[in-house]
N, C-alpha and C positions, 0 to 999 in steps of 0.2 A: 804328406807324400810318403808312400811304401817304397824303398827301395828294397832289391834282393842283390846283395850282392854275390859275385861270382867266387868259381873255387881260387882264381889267381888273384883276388885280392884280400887280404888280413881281416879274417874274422872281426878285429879291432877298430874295426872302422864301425860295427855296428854304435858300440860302447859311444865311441869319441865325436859319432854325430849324432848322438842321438838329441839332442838341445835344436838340431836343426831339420833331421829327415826320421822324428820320433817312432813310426810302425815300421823302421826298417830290420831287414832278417841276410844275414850270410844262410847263403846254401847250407854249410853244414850243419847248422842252427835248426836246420827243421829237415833233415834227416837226406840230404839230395847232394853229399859231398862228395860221393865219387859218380852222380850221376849222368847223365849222355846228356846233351846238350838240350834234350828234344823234352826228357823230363822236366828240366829247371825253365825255361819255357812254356809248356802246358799250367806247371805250377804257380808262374808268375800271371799266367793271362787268367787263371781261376782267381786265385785272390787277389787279382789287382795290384803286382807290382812291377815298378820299371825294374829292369833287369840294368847293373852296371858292370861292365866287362871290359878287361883291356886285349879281349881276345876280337877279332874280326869277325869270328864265326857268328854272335847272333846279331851284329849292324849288320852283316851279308842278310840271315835269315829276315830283319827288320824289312829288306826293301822286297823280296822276295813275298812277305806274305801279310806284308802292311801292317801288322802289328790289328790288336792290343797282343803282347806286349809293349811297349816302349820300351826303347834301347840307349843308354848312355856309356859312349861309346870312350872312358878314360886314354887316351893318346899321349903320355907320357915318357914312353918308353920305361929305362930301366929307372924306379923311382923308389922313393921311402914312402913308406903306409901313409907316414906325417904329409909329403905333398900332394898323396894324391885328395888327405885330408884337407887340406888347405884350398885345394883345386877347388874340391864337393862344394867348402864352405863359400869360398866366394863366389860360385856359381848356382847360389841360393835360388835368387829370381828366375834367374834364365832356367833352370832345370823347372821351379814350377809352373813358369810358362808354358813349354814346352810336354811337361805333363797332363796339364789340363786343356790343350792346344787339339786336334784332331789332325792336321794338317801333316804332321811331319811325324817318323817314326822314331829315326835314331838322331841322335845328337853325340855330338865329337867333341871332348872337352879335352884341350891340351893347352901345350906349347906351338906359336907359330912360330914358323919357319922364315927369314928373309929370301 
């Protein structure tokens, strides 16, 4: 599973999952750090990765243009690199389901609310 992850989340997250999501790249890794939304998108649908962002901008763009790319949409609010780490890891299965799934674009990975 490629992830790419976005500019608002910690480069470090490539490092510390890589045991679990191995082809994965942060934006600024492959040169798209201060880039428009629309670049880091074109980039992911080329090479094949799911995009993870705790921005709304590409789960809006997910429903709008049905993806590939695939969107994982972190819902955490204000967090450490370490949960949203933890998040990733325990949502191992379900993120590859949903990667190699055709049905669904974005996925919401958080905290629920009562």
């Amino acid at each position: 599973m490629k992830l790419l992850f976005d500019e608002n989340l910690s480069p470090r997250l490539v490092e510390r999952l890589a045991d679990v999501y191995p082809e994965s790249q942060h934006v600024s890794g492959v040169d798209l750090g201060a880039a428009q939304d629309f670049a880091v998108w074109e980039y992911a649908k080329r090479y094949g990765f799911a995009i993870v962002s705790k921005d709304s901008d590409f789960a809006e763009r997910s429903v709008l243009e049905s993806g590939p790319p695939k969107v994982i949409w972190i819902r955490l609010g204000n967090c450490s690199t370490s949960e949203i780490e933890a998040q990733l890891r325990s949502a191992r299965d379900i993120v590859r389901t949903f990667v190699e799934k055709d049905e669904e674009t974005c996925l919401l990975l958080g905290r629920t609310h009562a």
